[in-house]
N, C-alpha and C positions, 0 to 999 in steps of 0.2 A: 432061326430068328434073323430076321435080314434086319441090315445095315441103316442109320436114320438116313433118310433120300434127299435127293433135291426136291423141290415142287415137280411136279409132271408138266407138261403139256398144256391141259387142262387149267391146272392149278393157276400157272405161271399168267398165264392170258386173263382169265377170270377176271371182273370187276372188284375193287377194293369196295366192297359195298359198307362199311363202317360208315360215317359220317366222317367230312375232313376233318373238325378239329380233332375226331379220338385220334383220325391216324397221324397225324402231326404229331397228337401228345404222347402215343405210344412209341413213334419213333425217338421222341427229347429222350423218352426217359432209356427207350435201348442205347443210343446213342452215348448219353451220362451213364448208365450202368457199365458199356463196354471202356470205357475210357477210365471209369474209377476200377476196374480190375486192371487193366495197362498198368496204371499208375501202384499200384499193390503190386504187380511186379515189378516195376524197375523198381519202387522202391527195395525190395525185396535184395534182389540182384545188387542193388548199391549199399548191402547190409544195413540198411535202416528197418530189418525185418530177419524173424530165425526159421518165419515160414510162412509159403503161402496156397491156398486153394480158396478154391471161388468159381464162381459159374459163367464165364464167356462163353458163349455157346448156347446159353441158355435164357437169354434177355427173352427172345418172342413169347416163348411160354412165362416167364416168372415175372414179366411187364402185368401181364393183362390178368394175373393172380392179383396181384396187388391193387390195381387199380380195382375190382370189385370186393373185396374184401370188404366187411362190415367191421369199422376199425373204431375202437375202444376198449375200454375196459371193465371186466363183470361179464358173468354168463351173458347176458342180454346181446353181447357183442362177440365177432369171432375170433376163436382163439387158432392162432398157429405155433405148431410144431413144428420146426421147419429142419433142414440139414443145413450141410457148409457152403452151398452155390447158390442163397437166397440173395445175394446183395440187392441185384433186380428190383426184387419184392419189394425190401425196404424202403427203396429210393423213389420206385411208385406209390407205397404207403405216406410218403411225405417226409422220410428218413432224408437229413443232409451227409453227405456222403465224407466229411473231415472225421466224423465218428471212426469207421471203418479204417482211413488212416492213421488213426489215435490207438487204432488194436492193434494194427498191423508192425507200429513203432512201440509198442507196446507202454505205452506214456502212461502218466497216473489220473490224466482227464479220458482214458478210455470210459467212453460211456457204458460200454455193456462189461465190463470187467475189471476196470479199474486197473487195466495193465498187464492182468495175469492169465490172461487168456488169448489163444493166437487167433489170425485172420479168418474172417466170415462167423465167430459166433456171439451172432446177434442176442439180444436180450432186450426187450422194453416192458414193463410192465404193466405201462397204461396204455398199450396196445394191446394185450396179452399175446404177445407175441415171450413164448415160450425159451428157458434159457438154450440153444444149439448143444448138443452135449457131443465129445467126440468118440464117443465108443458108439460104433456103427449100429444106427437104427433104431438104438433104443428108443425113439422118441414114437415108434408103432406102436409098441407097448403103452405106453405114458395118453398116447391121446385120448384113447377110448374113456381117459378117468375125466375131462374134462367135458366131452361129448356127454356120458351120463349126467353130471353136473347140469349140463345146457336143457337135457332132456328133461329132469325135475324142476327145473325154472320155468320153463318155458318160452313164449318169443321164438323167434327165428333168426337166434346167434346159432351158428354152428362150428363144430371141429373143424380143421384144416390139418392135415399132416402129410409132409413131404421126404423125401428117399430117395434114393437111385434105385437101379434095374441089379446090381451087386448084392446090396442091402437085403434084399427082397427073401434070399437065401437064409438069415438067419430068422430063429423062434419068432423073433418079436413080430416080424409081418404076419405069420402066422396067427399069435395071438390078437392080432391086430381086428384080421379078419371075421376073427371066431366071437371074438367080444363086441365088434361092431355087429352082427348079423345074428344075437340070440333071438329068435321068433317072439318071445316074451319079451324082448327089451331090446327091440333092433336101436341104431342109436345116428342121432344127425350128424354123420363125421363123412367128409371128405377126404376119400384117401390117395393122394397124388405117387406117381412113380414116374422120375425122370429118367425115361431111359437111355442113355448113353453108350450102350451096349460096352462097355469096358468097367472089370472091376477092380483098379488099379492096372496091374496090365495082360490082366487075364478078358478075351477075350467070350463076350455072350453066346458066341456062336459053339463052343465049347463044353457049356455050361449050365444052358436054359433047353428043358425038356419041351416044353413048352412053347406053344408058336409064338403068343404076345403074354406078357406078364399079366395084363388083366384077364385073361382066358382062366385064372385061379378065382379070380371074384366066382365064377358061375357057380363051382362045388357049395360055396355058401347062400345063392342066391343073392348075390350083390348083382345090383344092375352096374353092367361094366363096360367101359370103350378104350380104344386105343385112338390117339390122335396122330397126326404129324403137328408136332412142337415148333418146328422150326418156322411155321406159319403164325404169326404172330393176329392175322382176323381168323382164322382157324378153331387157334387156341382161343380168342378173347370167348368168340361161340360157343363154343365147345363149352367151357369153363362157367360160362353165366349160364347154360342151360343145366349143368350138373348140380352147382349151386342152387338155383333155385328146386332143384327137385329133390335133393336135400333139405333145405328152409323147409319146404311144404310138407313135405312127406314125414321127415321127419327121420329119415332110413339111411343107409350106407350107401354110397357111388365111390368107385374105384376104376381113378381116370390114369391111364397110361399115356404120358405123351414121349414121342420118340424127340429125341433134342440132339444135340453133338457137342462134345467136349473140344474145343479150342486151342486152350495151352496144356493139353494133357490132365491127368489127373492133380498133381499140384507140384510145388517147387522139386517136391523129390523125384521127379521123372523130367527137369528142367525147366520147365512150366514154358517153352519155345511155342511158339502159332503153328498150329499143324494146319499143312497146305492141301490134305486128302477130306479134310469134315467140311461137312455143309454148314456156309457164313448164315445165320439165320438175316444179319442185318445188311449183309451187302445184297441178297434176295431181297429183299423188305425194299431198298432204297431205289432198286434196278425196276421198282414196281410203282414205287410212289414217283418215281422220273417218269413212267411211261404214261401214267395218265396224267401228266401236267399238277401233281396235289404237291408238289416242292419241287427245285430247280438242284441241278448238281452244287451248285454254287450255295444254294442254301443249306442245303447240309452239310457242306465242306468247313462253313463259317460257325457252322452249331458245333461242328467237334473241335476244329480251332479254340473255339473262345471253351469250352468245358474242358479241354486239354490245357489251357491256360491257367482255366480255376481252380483246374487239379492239380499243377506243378506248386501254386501259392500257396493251396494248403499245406502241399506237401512238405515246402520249405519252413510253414509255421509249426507244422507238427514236430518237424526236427530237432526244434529247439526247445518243446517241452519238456518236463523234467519226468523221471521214471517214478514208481511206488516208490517208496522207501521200504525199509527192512521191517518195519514198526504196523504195516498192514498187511504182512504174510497171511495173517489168518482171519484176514473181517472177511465177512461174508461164507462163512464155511460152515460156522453156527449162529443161533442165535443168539443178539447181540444183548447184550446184561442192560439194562434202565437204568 
C-alpha cells in the first residue's frame, strides 16, 4: 500500500478549474479548520485540555464533504456518522468553531457534551450529524440503520459514514459493507475511508493485504474509487460525483481518499507537525498563488486575523465554568417529565 503523495507533475500544473469563489471559499474554510486544530493543541499543551485528536491533514478532503452535504434534519436530509478528525466538515457545514474549544476545555456550554466528552466529538442534531463515539468504528456498523430509514422515506437524503484506513480492520466495516450492498435492499449510504496509512503507530504497509482499501467494495459489488485526498478540487469532484450517484441510484459508493496525518495520531504520540507528510494546504496555496486567484499576502492576512479569533475565543473559553457534579448522569438515559 504506498504512502499518501505529493500531487505529480501533472497534477501540480493542471488548471484549478473550480470557479474562483469555491476556491477562495474552500481555502477560508482549510485555512479556519487548520488554525482551530493549532489552537486545540496549544491549548491542550497549556493544560486547558486532558486530550486531543483531530484531523490536520485532512482539511482538502473533509472541506469539500461539508460544503456538499444536504444539511438538516429527518431522513429527507443527510445524516453523518463521522470519526474524530471531522472538525473540517463542521466548520464548512456552517459549524462556529468556539464549540470545539468548549469540548476541548471541557466547559459546561459544550455544545455537543455538555463537558463530558473529549475533543473532536461532535454532535448536532438538527444536522443529523450523528453523536462521534470513541470505541473505533463503530459508527460502520450504526450507519447502515439510518441509510435503511432514508431508503423507506424516500428523497435523496443519504447516509454519510466516515473512518480511517486502521478502522477498516475491525467487524463493523465489514458489516458495514455487507448490509449496505444486500441485492434485495442495497442501501443509499456513502462509505468514506480516510486513509492515513497509520494506525496509531502501526504502520499500513505492515498490515493492509490489500492494494487500496476500496479494492474490498468489489467482493460485494460496491462501485469503488480511491482518490488523492490531499487535492482539495480532486476531492470536491470526486465527492459530488459519488454523492450524486448515490441520491440517484439509490446504492452503496465506498470512496477511499488517501489524506496525511499532520500532528500525529493525537496528543498521546505528542501531537508535534510532522515535517515528512504531505501539507494538503501549503500544496493548495502554492497553487492558488500560481494562477494569480489570491496573493501571498492575502492569505497570510486570512490566517493572521482567524488566528486572532481563535486566541479570543480561546481566552473566553477559559473562563467558563465546568459541569457541576449534579449532571454526571443527564443524557445517559432518558430523562423523567
Amino acid at each position: 500500500m504506498s504512502r499518501p503523495r505529493l500531487l505529480n507533475r501533472e497534477e501540480a500544473s493542471a488548471p484549478l478549474t473550480l470557479d474562483r469563489e469555491l476556491l477562495v471559499r474552500i481555502h477560508d474554510l482549510m485555512v479556519k479548520a487548520r488554525v482551530l486544530e493549532e489552537r486545540l493543541i496549544q491549548m491542550y499543551k497549556q493544560g486547558h485540555g486532558f486530550f486531543w485528536i483531530g484531523g490536520p491533514g485532512e482539511e482538502a478532503f473533509n472541506v469539500p464533504l461539508g460544503l456538499l452535504m444536504k444539511k438538516g434534519q429527518g431522513p429527507a436530509f443527510d445524516y453523518l456518522h463521522a470519526h474524530y478528525r471531522q472538525s473540517a466538515t463542521m466548520l464548512a457545514l456552517g459549524e462556529e468553531p468556539i464549540g470545539a474549544l468548549r469540548q476541548m476545555k471541557n466547559t459546561a456550554s459544550d455544545p455537543y457534551s455538555g463537558g463530558r466528552n473529549f475533543a473532536g466529538h461532535f454532535s448536532k442534531r438538527e444536522w443529523n450529524i450523528a453523536p462521534v463515539s470513541s470505541p473505533i468504528e463503530v459508527q460502520y456498523a450504526i450507519a447502515p440503520g439510518t441509510a435503511m430509514a432514508q431508503k423507506r422515506h424516500g428523497g435523496d437524503g443519504i447516509t454519510i459514514v466516515t473512518g480511517g484506513d486502521a478502522g477498516t480492520a475491525e467487524g463493523d466495516f465489514a458489516s458495514c459493507l455487507i448490509w449496505s450492498s444486500r441485492p434485495a435492499n442495497p442501501l443509499p449510504i456513502l462509505i468514506i475511508v480516510t486513509n492515513n496509512h497509520w494506525g496509531i503507530s502501526t504502520s499500513a504497509e505492515d498490515q493492509h493485504g490489500e492494494t487500496h482499501v476500496a479494492d474490498r467494495g468489489r467482493a460485494f459489488n460496491i462501485r469503488s474509487k480511491t482518490i488523492n485526498g490531499n487535492d482539495p478540487v480532486t476531492s470536491y469532484r470526486e465527492l459530488k460525483e459519488a454523492m450524486e450517484y448515490v441520491r440517484q441510484e439509490r446504492k452503496p459508493f465506498l470512496l477511499e481518499a488517501q489524506v496525511s496525518r499532520l500532528y500525529g495520531h493525537s496528543s498521546a504520540s505528542g501531537a508535534n507537525f510532522v515535517t515528512h507528510e504531505v501539507d494538503c494546504l501549503k500544496e493548495f496555496e502554492t497553487r492558488l498563488e500560481g494562477e494569480g486567484v489570491l496573493t501571498r499576502e492575502q492569505m497570510d492576512a486570512l490566517r493572521n486575523r482567524y488566528t486572532e479569533e481563535l486566541a479570543a475565543a480561546a481566552r473566553l473559553v477559559r473562563d467558563e465554568p465546568l459541569p457541576g457534579p449534579e449532571t454526571l448522569w443527564n443524557h445517559v438515559y432518558a430523562e423523567k417529565k
